[in-house]
C-alpha positions as a printed NumPy array, in Angstrom:
array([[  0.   ,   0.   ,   0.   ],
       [  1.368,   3.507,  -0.555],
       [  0.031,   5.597,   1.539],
       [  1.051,   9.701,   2.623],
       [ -0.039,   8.211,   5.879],
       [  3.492,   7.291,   6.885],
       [  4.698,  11.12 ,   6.919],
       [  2.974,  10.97 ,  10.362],
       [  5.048,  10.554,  13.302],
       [  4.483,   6.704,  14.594],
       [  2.539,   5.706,  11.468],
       [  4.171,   2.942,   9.89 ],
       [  3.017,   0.621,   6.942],
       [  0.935,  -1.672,   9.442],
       [ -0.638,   1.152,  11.102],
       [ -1.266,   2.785,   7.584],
       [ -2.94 ,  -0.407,   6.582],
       [ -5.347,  -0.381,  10.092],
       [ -6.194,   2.999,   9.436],
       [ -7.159,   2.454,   5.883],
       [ -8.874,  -0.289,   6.293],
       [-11.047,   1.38 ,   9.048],
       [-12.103,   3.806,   5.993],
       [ -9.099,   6.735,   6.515],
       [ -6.75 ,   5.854,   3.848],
       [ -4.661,   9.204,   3.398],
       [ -4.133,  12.357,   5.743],
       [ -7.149,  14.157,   3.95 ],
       [ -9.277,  12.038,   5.14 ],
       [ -8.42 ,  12.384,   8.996],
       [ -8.841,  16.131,   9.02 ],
       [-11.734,  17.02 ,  11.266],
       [-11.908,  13.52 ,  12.846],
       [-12.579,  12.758,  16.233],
       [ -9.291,  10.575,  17.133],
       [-11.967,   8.217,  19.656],
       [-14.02 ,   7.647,  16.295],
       [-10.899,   6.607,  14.388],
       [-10.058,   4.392,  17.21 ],
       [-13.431,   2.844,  17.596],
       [-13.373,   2.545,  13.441],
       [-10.186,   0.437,  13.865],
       [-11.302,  -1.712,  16.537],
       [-14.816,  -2.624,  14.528],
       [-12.551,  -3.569,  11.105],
       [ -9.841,  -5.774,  13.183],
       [-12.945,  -7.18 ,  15.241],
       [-11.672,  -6.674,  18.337],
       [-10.561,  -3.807,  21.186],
       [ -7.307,  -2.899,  20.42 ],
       [ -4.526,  -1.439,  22.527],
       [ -5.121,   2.029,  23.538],
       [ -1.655,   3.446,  22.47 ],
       [ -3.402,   3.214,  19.22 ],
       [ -5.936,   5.995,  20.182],
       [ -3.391,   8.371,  21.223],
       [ -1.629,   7.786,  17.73 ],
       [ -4.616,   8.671,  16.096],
       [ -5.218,  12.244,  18.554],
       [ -1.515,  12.539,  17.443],
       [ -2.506,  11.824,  13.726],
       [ -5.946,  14.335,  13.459],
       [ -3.957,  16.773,  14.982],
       [ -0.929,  16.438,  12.256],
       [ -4.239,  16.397,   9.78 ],
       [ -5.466,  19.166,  11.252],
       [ -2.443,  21.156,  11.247],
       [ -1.343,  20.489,   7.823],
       [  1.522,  18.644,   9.084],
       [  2.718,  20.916,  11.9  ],
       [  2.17 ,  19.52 ,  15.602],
       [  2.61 ,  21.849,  18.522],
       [  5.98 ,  21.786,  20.414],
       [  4.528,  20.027,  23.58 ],
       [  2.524,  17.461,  21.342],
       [  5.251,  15.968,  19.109],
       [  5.197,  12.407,  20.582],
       [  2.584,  10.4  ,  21.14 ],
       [  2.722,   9.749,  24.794],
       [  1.461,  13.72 ,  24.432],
       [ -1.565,  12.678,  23.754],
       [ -2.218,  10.535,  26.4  ],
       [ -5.708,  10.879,  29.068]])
């Protein structure tokens, strides 16, 4: 899969291919997102919870989206994104 996903921090090629199977295949489509949607998008399309590091990837991801690629200096890892 090619994918601009990968530009984002923490998204590699497996990630890219969760995400796009869950219906977000490129950055476009993640703009205006709520990350807990993503999340609960990815868990439906694996069939299962998955590990909640994923849903701070994805705040970290929606707010690259957002952002047009620029995250904030306090939010450039994803531990930042942590509850």
């Amino acid at each position: 899969m090619n994918s601009d996903l990968t530009k984002i921090p923490y998204i590699g090629k497996i990630t890219a291919q969760y995400l796009a199977n869950a219906g977000f295949p490129d950055i476009e489509s993640l703009k205006g997102q709520d990350p807990q949607m993503v999340y609960l998008q990815d868990c439906l399309a694996q069939g299962e919870q998955i590990n909640r590091c994923a849903l701070y990837i994805y705040r970290l991801a929606v707010c690259y989206a957002d952002n047009d690629g620029v995250l904030p200096p306090d939010k450039q890892h994803w531990w930042n994104f942590k509850d």
